[in-house]
Biopython code that builds the backbone (N, CA, C, O; Angstrom):
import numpy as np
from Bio.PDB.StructureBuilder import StructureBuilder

atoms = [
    (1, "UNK", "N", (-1.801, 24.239, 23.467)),
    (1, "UNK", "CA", (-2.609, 23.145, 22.966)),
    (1, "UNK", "C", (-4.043, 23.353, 23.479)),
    (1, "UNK", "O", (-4.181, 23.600, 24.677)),
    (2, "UNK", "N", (-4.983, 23.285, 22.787)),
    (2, "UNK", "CA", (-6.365, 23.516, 23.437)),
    (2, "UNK", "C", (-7.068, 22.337, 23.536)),
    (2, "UNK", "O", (-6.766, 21.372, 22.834)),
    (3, "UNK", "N", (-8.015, 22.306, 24.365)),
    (3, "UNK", "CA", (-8.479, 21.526, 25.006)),
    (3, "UNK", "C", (-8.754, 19.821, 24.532)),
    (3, "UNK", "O", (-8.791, 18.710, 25.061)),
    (4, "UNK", "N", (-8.928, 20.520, 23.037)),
    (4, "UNK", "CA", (-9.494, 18.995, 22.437)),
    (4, "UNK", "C", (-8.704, 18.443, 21.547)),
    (4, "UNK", "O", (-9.122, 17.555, 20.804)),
    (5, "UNK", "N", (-7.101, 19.022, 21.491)),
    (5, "UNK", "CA", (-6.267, 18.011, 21.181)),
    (5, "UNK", "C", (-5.683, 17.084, 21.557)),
    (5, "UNK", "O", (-5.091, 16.321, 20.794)),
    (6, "UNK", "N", (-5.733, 16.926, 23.069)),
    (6, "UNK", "CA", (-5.236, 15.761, 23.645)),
    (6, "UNK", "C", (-6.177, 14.644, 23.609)),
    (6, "UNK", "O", (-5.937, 13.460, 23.844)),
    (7, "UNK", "N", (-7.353, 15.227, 23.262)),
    (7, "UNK", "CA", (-7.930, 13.858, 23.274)),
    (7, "UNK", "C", (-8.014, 13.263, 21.620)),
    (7, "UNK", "O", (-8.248, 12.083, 21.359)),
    (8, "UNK", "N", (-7.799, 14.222, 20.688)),
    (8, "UNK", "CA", (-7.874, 14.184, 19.054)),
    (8, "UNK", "C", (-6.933, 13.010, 19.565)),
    (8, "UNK", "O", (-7.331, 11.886, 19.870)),
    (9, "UNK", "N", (-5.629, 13.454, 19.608)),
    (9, "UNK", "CA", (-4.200, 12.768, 19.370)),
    (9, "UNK", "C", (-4.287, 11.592, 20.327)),
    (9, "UNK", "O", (-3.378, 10.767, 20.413)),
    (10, "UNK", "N", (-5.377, 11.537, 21.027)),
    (10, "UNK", "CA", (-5.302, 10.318, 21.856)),
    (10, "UNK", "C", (-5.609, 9.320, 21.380)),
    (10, "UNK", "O", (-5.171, 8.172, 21.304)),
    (11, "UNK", "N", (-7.092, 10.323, 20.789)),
    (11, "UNK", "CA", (-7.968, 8.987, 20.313)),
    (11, "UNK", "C", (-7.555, 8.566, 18.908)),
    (11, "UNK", "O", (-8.103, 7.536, 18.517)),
    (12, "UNK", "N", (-6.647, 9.188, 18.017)),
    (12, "UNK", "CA", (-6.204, 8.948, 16.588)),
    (12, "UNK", "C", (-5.154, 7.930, 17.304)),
    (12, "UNK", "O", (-5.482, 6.787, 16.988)),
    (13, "UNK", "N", (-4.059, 7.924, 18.118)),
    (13, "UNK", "CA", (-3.296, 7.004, 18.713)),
    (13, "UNK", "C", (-3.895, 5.769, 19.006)),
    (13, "UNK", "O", (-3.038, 4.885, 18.999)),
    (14, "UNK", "N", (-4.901, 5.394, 19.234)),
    (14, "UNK", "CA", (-5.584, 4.506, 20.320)),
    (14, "UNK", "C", (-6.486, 3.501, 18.663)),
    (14, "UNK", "O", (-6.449, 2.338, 18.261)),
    (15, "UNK", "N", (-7.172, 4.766, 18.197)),
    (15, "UNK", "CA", (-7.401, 3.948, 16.818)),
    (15, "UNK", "C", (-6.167, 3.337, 16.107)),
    (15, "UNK", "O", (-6.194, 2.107, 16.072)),
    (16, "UNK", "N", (-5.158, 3.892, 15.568)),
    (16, "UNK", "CA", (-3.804, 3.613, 15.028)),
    (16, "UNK", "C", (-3.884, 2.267, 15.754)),
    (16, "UNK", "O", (-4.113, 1.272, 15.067)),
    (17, "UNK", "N", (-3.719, 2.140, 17.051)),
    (17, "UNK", "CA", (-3.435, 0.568, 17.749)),
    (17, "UNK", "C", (-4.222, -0.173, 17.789)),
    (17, "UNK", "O", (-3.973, -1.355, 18.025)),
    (18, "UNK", "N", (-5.641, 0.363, 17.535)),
    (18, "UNK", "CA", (-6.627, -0.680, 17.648)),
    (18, "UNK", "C", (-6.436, -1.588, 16.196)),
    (18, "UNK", "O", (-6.672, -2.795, 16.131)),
    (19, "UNK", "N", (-5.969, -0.767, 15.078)),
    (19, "UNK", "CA", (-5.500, -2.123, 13.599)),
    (19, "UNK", "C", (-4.782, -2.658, 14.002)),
    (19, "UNK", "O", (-5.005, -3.868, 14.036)),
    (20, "UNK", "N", (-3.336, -2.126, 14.630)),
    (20, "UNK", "CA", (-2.453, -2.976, 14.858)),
    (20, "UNK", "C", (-2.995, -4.393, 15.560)),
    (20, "UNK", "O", (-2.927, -5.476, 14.977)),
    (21, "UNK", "N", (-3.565, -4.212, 16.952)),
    (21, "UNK", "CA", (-4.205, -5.252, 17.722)),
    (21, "UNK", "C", (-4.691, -6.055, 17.181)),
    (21, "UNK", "O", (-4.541, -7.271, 17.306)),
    (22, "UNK", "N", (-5.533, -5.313, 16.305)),
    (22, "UNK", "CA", (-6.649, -6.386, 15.656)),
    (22, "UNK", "C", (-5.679, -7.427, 14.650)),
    (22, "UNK", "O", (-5.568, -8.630, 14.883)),
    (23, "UNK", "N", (-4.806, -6.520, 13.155)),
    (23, "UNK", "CA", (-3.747, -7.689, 12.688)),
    (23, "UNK", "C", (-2.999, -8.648, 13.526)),
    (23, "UNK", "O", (-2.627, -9.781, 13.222)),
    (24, "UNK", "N", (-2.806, -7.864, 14.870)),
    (24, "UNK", "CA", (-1.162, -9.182, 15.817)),
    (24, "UNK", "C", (-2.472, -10.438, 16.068)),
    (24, "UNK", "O", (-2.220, -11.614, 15.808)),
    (25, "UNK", "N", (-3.815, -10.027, 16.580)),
    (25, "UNK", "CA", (-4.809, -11.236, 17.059)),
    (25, "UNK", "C", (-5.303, -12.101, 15.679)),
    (25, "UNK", "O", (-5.644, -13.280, 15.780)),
    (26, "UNK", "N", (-5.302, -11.353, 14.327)),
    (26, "UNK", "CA", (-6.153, -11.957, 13.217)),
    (26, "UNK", "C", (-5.506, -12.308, 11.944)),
    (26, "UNK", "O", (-5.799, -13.174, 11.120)),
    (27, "UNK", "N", (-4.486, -11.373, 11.973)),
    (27, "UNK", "CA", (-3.945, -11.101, 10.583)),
    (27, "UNK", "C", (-3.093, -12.494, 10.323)),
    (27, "UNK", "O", (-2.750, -12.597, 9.145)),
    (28, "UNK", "N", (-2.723, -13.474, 11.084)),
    (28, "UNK", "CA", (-2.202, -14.416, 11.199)),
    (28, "UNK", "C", (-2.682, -15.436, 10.602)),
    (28, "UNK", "O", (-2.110, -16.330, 9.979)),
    (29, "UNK", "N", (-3.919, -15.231, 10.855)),
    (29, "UNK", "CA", (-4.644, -16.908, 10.127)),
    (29, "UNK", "C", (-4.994, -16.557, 8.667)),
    (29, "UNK", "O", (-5.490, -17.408, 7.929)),
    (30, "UNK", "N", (-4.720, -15.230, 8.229)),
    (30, "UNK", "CA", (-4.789, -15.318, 6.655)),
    (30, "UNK", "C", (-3.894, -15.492, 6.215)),
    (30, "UNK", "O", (-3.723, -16.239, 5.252)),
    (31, "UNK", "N", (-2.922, -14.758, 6.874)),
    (31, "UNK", "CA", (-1.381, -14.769, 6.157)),
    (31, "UNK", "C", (-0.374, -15.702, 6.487)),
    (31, "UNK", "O", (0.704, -15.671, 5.892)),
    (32, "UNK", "N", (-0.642, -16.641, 7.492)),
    (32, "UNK", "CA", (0.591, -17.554, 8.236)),
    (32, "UNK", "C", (-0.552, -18.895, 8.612)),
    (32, "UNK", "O", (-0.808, -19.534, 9.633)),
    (33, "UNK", "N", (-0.946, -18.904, 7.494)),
    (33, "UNK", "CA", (-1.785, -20.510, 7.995)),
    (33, "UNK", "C", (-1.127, -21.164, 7.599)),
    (33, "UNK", "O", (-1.102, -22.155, 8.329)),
    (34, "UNK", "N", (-0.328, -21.289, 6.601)),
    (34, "UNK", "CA", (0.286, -22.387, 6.550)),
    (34, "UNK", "C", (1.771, -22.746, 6.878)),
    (34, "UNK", "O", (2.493, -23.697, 6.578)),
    (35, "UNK", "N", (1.927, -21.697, 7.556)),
    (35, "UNK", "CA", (3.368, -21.227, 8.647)),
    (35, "UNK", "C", (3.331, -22.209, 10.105)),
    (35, "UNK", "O", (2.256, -22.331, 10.692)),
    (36, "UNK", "N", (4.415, -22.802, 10.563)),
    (36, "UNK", "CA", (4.554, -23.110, 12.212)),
    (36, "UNK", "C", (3.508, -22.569, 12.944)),
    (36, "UNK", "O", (3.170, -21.593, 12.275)),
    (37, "UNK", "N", (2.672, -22.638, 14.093)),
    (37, "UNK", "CA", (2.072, -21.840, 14.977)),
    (37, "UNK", "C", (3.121, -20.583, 15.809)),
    (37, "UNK", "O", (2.897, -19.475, 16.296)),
    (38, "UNK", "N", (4.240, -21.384, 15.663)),
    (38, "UNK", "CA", (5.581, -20.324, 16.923)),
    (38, "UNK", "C", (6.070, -19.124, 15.737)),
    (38, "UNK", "O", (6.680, -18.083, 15.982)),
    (39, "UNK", "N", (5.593, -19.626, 14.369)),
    (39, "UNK", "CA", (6.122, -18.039, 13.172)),
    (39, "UNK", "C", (4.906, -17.446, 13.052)),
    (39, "UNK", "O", (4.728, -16.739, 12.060)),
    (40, "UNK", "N", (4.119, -17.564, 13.763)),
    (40, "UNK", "CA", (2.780, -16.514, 13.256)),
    (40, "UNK", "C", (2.640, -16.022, 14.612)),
    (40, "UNK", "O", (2.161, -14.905, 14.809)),
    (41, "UNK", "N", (3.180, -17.083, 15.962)),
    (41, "UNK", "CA", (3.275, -16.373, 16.812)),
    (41, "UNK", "C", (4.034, -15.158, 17.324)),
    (41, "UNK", "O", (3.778, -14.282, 18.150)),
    (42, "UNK", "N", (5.136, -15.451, 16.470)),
    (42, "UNK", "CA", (6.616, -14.420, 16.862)),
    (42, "UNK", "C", (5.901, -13.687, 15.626)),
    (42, "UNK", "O", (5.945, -12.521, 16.017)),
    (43, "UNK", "N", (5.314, -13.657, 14.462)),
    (43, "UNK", "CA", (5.054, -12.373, 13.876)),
    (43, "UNK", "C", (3.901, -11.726, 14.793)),
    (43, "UNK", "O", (4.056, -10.548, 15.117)),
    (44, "UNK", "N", (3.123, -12.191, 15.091)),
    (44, "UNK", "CA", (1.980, -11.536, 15.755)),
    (44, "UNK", "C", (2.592, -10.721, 17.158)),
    (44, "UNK", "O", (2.308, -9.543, 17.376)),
    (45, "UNK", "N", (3.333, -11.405, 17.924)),
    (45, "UNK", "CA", (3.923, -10.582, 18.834)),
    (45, "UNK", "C", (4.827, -9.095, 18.188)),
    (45, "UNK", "O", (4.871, -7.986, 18.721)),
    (46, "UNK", "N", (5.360, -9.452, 17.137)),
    (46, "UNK", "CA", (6.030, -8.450, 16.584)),
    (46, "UNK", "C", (5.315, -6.804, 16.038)),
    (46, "UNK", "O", (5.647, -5.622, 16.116)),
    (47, "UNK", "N", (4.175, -7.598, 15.477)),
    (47, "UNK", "CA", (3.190, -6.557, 15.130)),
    (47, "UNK", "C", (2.524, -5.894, 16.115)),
    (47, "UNK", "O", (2.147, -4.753, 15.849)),
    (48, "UNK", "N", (2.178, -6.563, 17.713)),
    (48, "UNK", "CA", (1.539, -6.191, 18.981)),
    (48, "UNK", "C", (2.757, -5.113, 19.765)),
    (48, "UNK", "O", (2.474, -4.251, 20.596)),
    (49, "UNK", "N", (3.921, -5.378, 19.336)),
    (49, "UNK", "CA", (5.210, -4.447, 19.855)),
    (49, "UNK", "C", (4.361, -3.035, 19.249)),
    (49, "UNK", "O", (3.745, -2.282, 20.004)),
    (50, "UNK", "N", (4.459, -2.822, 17.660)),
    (50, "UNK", "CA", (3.867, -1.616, 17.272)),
    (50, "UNK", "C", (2.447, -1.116, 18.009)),
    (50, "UNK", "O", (2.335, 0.101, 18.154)),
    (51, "UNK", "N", (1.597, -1.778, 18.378)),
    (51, "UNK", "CA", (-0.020, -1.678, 18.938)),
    (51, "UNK", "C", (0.953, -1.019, 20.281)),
    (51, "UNK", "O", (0.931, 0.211, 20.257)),
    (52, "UNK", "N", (1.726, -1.559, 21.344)),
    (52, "UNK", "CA", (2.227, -0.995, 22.211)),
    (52, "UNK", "C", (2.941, 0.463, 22.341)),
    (52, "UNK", "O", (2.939, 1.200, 23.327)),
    (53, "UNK", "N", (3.525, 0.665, 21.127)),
    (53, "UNK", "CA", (4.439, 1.815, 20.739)),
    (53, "UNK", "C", (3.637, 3.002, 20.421)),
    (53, "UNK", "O", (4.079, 4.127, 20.655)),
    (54, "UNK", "N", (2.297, 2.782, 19.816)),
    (54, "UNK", "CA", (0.912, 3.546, 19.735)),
    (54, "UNK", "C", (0.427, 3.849, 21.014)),
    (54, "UNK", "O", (0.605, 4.947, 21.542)),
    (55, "UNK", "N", (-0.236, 2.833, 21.580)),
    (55, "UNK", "CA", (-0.834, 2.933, 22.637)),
    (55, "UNK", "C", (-0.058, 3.436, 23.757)),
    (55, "UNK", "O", (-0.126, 4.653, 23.929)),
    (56, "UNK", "N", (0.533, 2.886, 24.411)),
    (56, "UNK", "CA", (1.523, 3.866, 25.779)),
    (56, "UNK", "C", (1.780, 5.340, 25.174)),
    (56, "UNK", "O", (1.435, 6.093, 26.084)),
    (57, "UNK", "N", (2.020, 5.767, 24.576)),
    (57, "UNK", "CA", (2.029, 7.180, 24.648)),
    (57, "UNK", "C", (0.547, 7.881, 23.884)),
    (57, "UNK", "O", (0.499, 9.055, 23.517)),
    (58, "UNK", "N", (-0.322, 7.137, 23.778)),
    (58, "UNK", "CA", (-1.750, 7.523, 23.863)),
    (58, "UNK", "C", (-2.445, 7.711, 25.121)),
    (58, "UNK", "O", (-3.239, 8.616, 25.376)),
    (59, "UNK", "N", (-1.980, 6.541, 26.067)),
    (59, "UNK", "CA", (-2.945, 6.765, 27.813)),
    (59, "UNK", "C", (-2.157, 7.870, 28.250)),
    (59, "UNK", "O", (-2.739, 8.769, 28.856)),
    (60, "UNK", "N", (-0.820, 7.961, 28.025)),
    (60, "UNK", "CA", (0.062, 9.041, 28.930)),
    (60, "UNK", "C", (-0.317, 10.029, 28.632)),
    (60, "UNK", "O", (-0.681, 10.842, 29.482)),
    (61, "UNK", "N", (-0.360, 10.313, 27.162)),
    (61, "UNK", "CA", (-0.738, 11.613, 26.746)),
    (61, "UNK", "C", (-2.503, 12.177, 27.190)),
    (61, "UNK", "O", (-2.770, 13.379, 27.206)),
    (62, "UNK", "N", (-3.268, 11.398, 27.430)),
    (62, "UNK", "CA", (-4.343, 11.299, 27.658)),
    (62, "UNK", "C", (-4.628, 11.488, 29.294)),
    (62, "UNK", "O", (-5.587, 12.004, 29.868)),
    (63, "UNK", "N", (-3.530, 10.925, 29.768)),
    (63, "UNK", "CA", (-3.807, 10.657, 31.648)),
    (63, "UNK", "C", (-3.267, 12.328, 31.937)),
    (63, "UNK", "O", (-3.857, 13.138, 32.652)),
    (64, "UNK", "N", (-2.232, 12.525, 31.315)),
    (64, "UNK", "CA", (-1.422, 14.032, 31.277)),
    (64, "UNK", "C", (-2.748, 15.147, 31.181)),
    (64, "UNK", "O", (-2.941, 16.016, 32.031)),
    (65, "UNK", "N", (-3.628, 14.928, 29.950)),
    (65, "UNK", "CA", (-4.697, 16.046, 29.697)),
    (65, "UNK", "C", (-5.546, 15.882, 31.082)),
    (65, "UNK", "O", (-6.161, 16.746, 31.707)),
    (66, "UNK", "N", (-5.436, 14.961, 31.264)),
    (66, "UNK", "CA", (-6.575, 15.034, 32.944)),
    (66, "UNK", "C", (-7.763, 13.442, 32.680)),
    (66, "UNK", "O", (-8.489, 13.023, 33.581)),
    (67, "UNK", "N", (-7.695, 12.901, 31.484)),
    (67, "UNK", "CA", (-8.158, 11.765, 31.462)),
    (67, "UNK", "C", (-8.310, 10.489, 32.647)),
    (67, "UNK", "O", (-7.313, 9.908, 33.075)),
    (68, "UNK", "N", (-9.690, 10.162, 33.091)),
    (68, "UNK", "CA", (-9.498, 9.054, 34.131)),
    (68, "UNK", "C", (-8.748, 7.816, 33.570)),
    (68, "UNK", "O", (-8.451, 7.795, 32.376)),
    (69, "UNK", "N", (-8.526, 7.093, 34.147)),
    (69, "UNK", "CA", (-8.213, 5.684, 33.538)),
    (69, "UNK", "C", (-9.572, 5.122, 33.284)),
    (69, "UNK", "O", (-9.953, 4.628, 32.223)),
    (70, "UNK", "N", (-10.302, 5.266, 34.457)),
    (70, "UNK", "CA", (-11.689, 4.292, 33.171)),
    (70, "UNK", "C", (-12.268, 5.545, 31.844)),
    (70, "UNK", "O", (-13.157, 5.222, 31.057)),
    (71, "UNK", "N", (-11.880, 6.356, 31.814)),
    (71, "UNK", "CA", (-11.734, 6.873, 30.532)),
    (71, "UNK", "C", (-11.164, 6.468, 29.672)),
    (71, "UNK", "O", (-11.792, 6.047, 28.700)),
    (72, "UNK", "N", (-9.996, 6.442, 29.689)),
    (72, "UNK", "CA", (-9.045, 5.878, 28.774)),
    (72, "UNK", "C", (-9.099, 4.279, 28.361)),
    (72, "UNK", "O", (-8.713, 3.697, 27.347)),
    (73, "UNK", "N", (-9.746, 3.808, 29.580)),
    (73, "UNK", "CA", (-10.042, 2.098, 29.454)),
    (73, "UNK", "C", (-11.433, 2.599, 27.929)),
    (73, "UNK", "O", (-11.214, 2.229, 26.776)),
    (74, "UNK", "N", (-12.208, 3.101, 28.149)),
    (74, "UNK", "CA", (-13.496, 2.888, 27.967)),
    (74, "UNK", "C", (-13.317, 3.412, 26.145)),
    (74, "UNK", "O", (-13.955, 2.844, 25.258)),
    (75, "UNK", "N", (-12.460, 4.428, 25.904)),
    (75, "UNK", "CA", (-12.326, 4.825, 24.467)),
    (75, "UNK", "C", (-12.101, 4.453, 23.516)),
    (75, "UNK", "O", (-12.567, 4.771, 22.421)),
    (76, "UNK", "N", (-10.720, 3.102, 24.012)),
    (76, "UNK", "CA", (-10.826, 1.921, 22.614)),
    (76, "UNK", "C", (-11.905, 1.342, 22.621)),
    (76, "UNK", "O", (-12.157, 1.154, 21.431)),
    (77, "UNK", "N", (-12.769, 0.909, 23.265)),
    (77, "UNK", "CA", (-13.914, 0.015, 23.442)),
    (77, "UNK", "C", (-14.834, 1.255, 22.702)),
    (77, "UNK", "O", (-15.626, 0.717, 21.928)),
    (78, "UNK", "N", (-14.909, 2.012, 22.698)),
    (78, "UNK", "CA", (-15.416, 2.951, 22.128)),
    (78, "UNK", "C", (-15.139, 3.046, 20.318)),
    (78, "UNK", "O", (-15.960, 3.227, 19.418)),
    (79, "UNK", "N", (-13.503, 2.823, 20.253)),
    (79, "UNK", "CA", (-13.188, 3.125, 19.046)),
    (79, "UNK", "C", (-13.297, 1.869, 18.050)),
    (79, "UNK", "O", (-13.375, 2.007, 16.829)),
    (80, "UNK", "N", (-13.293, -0.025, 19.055)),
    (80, "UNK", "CA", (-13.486, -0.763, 18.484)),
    (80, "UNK", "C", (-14.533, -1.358, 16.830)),
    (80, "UNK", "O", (-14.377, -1.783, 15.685)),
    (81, "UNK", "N", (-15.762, -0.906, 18.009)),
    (81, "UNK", "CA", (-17.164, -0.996, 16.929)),
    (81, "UNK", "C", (-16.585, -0.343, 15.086)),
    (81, "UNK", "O", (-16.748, -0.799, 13.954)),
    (82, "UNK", "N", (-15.767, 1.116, 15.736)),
    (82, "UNK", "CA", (-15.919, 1.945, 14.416)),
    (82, "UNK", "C", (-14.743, 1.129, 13.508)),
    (82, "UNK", "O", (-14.656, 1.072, 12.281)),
    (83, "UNK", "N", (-14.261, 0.791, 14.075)),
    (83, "UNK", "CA", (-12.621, 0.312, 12.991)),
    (83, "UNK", "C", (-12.871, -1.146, 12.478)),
    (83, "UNK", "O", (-12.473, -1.624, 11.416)),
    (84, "UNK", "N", (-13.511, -1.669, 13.318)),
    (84, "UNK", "CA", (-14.507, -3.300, 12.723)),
    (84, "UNK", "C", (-15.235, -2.796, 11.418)),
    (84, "UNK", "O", (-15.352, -3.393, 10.347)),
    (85, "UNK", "N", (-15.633, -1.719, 11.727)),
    (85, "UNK", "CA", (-17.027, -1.598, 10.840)),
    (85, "UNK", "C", (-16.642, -0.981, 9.930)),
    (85, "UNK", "O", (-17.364, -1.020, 8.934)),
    (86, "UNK", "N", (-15.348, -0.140, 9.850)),
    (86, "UNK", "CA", (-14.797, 0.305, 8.404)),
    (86, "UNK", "C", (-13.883, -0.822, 7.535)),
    (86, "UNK", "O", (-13.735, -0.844, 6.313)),
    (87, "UNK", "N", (-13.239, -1.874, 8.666)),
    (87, "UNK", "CA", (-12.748, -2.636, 7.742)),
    (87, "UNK", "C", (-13.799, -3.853, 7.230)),
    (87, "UNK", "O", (-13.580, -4.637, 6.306)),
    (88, "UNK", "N", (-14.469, -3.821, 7.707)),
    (88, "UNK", "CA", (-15.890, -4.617, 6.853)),
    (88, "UNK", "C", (-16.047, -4.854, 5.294)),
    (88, "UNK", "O", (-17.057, -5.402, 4.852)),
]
sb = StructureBuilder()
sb.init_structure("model")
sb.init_model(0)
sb.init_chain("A")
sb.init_seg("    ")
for serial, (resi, resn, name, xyz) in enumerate(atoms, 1):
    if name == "N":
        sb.init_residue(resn, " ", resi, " ")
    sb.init_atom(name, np.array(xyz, "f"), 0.0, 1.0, " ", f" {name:<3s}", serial, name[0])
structure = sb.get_structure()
């Protein structure tokens, strides 16, 4: 594997979770407004399971290449701006 696939596959992982995140926090009030608060909650948790299933084997794979943790903190925050701004 050379050098700059662990961070490709990190950072394609880390984007992948950053939609998820963003639907479990947002996607709710379009689609479940007029749902219980506890069914948009249990869907939103459901959808944040997938954001988790992305992400944990994005930092590992990332901490594995030699990545700091405030690296890895700092890259979604990194990848945020761009995935806001494409779903715009």
């Amino acid at each position: 594997m050379t050098p700059l696939q662990p961070l490709a596959l990190t950072a394609t992982l880390l984007a992948a979770s950053n939609l998820f995140m963003t639907f479990a926090w947002y996607g709710h009030l379009k689609h479940f407004h007029a749902s219980p608060w506890w069914i948009a909650a249990l869907a939103s948790w459901g959808v944040a399971l997938f954001e988790y299933l992305l992400q944990v084997p994005a930092n590992r794979i990332g901490h594995a290449a030699g990545f700091s943790l405030a690296q890895l903190k700092l890259l979604p925050e990194a990848i945020t701006p761009c995935s806001t701004w494409a779903r715009a």
